[in-house]
C-alpha positions in Angstrom: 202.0 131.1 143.6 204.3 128.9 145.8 205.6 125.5 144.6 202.6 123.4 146.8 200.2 125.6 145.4 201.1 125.5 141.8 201.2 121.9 142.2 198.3 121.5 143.9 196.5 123.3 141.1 198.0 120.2 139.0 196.6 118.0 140.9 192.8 119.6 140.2 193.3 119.8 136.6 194.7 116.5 136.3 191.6 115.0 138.4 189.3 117.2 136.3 190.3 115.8 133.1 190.4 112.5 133.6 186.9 112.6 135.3 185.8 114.4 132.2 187.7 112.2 129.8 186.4 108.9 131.7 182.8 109.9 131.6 181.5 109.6 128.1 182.5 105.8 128.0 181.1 105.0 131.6 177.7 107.3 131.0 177.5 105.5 127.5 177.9 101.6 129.4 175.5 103.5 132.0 172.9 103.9 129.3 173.3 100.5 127.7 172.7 98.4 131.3 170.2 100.4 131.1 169.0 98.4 127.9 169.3 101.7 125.6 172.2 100.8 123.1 172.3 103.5 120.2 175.0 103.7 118.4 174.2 106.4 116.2 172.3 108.8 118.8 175.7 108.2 120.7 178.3 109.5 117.7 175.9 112.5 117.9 176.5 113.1 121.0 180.3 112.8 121.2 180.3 115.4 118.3 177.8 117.7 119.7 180.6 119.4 122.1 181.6 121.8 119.5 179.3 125.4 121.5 181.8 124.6 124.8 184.7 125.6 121.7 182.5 128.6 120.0 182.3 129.9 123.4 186.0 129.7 124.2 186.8 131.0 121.3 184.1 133.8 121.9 185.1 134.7 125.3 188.8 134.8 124.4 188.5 136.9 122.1 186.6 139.5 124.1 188.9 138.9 127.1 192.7 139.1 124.9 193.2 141.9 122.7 196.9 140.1 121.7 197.6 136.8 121.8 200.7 136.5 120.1 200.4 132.4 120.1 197.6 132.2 117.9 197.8 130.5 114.6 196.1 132.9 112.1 192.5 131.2 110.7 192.9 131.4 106.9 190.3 129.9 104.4 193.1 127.1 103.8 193.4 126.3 107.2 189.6 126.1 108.2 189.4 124.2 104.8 191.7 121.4 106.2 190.3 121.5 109.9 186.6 120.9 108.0 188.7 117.5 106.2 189.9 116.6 109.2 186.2 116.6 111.1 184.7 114.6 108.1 187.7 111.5 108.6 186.8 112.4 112.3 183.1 111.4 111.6 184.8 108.0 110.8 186.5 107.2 114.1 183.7 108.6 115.8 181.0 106.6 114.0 183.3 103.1 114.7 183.6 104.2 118.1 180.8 104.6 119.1 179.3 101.3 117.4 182.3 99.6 119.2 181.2 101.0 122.2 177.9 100.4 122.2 178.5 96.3 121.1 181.3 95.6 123.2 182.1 95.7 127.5 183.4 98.6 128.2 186.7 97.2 129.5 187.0 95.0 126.5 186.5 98.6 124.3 189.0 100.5 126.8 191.3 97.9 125.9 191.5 97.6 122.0 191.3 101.4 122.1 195.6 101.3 123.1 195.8 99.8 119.6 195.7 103.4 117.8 199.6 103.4 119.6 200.1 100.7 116.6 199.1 102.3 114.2 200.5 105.6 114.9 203.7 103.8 115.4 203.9 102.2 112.2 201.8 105.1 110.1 204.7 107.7 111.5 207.5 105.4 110.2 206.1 104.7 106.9 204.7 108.0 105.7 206.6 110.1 108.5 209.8 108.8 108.6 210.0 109.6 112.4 212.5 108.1 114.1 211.5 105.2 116.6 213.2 103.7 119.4 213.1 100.0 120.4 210.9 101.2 123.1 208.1 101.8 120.7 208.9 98.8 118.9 208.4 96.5 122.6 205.3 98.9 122.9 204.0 97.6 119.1 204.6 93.7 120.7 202.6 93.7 123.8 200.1 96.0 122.3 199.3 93.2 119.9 199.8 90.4 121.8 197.9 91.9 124.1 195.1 92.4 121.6 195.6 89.0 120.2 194.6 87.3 123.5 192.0 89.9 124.3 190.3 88.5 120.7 190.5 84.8 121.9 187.5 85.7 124.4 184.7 85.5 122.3 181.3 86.5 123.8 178.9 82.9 122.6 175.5 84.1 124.5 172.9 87.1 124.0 173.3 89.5 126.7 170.4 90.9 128.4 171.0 94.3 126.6 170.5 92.1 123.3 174.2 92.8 122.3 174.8 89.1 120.1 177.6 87.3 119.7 177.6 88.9 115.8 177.3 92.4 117.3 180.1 91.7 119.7 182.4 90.8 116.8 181.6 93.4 114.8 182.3 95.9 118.1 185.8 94.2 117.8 186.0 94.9 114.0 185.0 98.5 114.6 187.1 99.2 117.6 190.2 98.5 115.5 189.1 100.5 112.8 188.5 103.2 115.4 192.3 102.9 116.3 193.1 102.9 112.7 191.0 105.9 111.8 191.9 108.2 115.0 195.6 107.1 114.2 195.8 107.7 110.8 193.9 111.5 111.6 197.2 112.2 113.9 199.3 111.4 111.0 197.8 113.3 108.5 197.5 116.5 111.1 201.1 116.0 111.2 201.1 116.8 107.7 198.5 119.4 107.1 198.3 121.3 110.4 201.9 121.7 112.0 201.6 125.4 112.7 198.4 124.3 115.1 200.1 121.1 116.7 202.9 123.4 117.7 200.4 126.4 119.3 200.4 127.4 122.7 197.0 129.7 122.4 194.0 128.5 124.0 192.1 130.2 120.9 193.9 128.3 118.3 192.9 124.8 119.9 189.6 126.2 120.6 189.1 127.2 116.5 190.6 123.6 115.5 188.4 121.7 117.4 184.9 123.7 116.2 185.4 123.8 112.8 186.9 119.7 113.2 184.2 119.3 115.7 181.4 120.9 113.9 182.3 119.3 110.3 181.9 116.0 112.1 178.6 116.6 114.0 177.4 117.5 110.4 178.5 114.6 108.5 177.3 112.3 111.2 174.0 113.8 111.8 173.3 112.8 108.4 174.1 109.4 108.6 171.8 109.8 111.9 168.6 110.7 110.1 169.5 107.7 107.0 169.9 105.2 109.4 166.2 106.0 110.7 167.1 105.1 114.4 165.2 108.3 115.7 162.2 106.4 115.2 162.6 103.6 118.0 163.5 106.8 120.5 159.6 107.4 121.4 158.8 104.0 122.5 162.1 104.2 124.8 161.2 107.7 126.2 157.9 106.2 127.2 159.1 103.5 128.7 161.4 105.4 130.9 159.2 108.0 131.8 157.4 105.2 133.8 160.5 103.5 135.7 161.1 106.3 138.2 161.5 109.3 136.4 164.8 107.0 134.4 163.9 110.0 131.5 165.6 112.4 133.7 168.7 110.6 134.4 168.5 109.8 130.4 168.6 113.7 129.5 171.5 113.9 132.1 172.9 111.5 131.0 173.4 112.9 127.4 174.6 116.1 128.2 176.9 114.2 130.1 178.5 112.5 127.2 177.9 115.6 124.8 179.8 117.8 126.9 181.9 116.4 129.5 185.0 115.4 126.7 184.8 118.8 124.8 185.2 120.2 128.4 188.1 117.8 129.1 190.5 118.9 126.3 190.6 122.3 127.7 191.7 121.1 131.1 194.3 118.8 129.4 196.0 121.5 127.3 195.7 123.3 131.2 197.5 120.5 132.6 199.8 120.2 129.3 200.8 124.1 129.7 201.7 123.9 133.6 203.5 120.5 133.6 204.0 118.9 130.8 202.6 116.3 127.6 204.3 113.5 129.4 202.7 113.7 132.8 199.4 114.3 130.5 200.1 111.3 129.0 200.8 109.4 132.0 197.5 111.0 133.7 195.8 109.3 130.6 197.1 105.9 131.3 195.4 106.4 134.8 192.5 107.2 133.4 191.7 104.0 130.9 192.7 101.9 133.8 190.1 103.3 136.1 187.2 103.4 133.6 188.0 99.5 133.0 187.6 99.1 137.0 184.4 101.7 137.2 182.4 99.5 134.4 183.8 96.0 136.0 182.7 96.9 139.4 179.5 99.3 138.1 177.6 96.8 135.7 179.8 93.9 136.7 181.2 92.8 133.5 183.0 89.6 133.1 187.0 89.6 133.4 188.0 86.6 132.7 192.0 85.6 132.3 192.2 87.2 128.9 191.2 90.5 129.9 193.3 90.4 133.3 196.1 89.4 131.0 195.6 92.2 127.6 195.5 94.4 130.8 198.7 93.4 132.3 200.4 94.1 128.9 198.2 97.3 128.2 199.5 99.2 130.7 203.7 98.5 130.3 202.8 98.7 126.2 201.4 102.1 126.3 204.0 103.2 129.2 207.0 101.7 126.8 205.6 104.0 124.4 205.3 106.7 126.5 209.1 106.6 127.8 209.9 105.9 123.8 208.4 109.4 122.7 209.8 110.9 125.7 213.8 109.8 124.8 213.7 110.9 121.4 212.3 114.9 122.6 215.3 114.6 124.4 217.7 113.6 121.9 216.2 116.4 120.5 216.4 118.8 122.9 220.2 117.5 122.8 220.8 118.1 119.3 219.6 121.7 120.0 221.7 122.7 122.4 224.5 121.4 119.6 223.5 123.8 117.2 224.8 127.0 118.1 228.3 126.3 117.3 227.9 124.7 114.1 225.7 127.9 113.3 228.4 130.4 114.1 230.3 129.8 111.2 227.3 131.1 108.8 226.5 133.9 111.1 227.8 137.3 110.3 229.7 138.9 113.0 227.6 141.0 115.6 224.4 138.7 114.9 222.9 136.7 117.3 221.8 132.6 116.5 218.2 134.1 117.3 218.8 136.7 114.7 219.0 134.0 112.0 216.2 131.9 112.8 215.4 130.8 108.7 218.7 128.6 109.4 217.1 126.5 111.9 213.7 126.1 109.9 215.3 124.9 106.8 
């Protein structure tokens, strides 16, 4: 494949996953201007993705009779993916409550605020080296979130989302951020083998037995809470506004599927460019779900919002070009090695020969 061609099929992937990354948050404002705001029946639905991974894994496995990338699944390994889908059921749960009781711009927005926590998690229990870029990122990122929190919604919106319920949205939003950053950290720690993998089969395993253990723990909660019951009198209602139970159904497949699918065409965009432009892609995409639910449902943006917005995007960018310097100061440092390796090397051996050096 030529050069226009191989970056042409870029440009798909990179559409394709922000479409399916932007979808679940705009179907989900979809549904509450509708006046259906479930919280619960929505963290079920963000977890339910976890067939699209059984049938990856399924179909790669019948289709590659070697894939030499692929992280062996050991009981100890599925054991930890399974701990890491039940503090998964956490950031889901927050999220979606935050979700459902806040604008969807306002929830784009305090979402950026996991990049301070996983700053500040990775230096304390990491001990990864930061740059003064992430530290400018960690400044407008708050201040950013600071003014964002001096809008306070004062009136019942027609969806019945109360000035209480929007406060609490806010509380859960960062704990979101918290949770989802502090799951990063600990993968760090438990799952290095998988971060590093390049098989489609290995990220399709981590995310069902993740996914599934989630779906499990939060399907429980779902029955508790006892918000199945107040589904029937909705259903009925739609079923007389136009056929709106049709577009409902849709519209939860939408949000069950469409993110599951999106990871897949990120680790596709990931493989053929790179985690930067993946990263950058991503910035595009929580700018234009804050426009889609503005202009859609037309949300209020008052100055505090135009303003967290104008520091959103630089903080997250400064973070960005932070993580991107020190992979190449490491990079750097690897290209140094050699030489200083030579000297424990036995003559006639390569430096690839002598790889247990390197992973000390």
């Amino acid at each position: 494949m030529g050069s226009d061609g191989g970056k042409a099929v870029i440009v798909v992937l990179t559409m394709c996953f922000i479409a399916m990354y932007a979808t679940p948050p705009t179907v989900t404002k979809l549904l509450d201007h509708w006046g259906y705001v479930f919280p619960w029946l929505t963290a079920v639905l963000m977890t339910s993705g976890w067939p699209v991974h059984l049938g990856v894994i399924l179909g790669h496995k019948l289709t590659h009779e070697v894939d030499d990338g692929r992280v062996p699944l050991t009981l100890k390994l599925t054991a930890k993916l399974c701990a890491m889908g039940v503090l998964d059921s956490v950031h889901m749960i927050t999220l979606a409550f935050a979700i459902n009781w806040l604008p969807g711009s306002t929830y784009m927005l305090l979402k950026s605020t996991n990049i301070v926590f996983n700053v500040v998690e990775s230096r304390i229990f990491l001990k990864k080296e930061l740059t003064r870029y992430h530290a400018a990122s960690v400044v407008l990122l708050l201040t950013s979130t600071a003014v964002l929190a001096s809008h306070k919604s004062d009136h019942k919106e027609s969806n019945g989302i109360t000035s209480s319920k929007h406060l609490f949205g806010f509380i859960f939003a960062i704990i979101s951020a918290f949770s989802n950053a502090s799951q990063a950290v600990l993968a760090s720690f438990l799952l290095k083998d998988v971060k590093k993998s390049t098989s489609m089969r290995t990220v399709a395993e981590a995310a069902f037995f993740n996914g599934i253990s989630a779906w499990l723990v939060i399907i429980v909660c779902w029955l508790i809470s006892r918000e199945w019951t107040e589904y029937s009198a909705v259903w009925t209602d739609a079923s007389h506004k136009d056929n709106r139970h049709l577009y409902i159904i849709l519209c939860m497949v939408a949000v069950a599927l469409t993110k599951q699918t999106g990871m897949f065409f990120k680790f596709a965009v990931i493989s053929k460019s790179s985690a930067l432009f993946a990263a950058v892609a991503d910035v595009a995409r929580r700018m234009i779900v804050v426009i889609l639910v503005v202009k859609l449902f037309h949300e209020s943006f008052p100055w505090q919002k135009a303003v967290a917005c104008a520091m959103t995007v630089p903080g997250i960018a400064l973070y960005i070009y932070g993580g991107h310097l020190l992979k190449q100061r490491a990079a750097a440092r690897a290209k140094e090695s050699p030489p200083l390796l030579s000297a424990v090397i036995p003559p006639g051996e390569s430096v690839k020969a002598a790889p247990s050096i390197n992973e000390a």
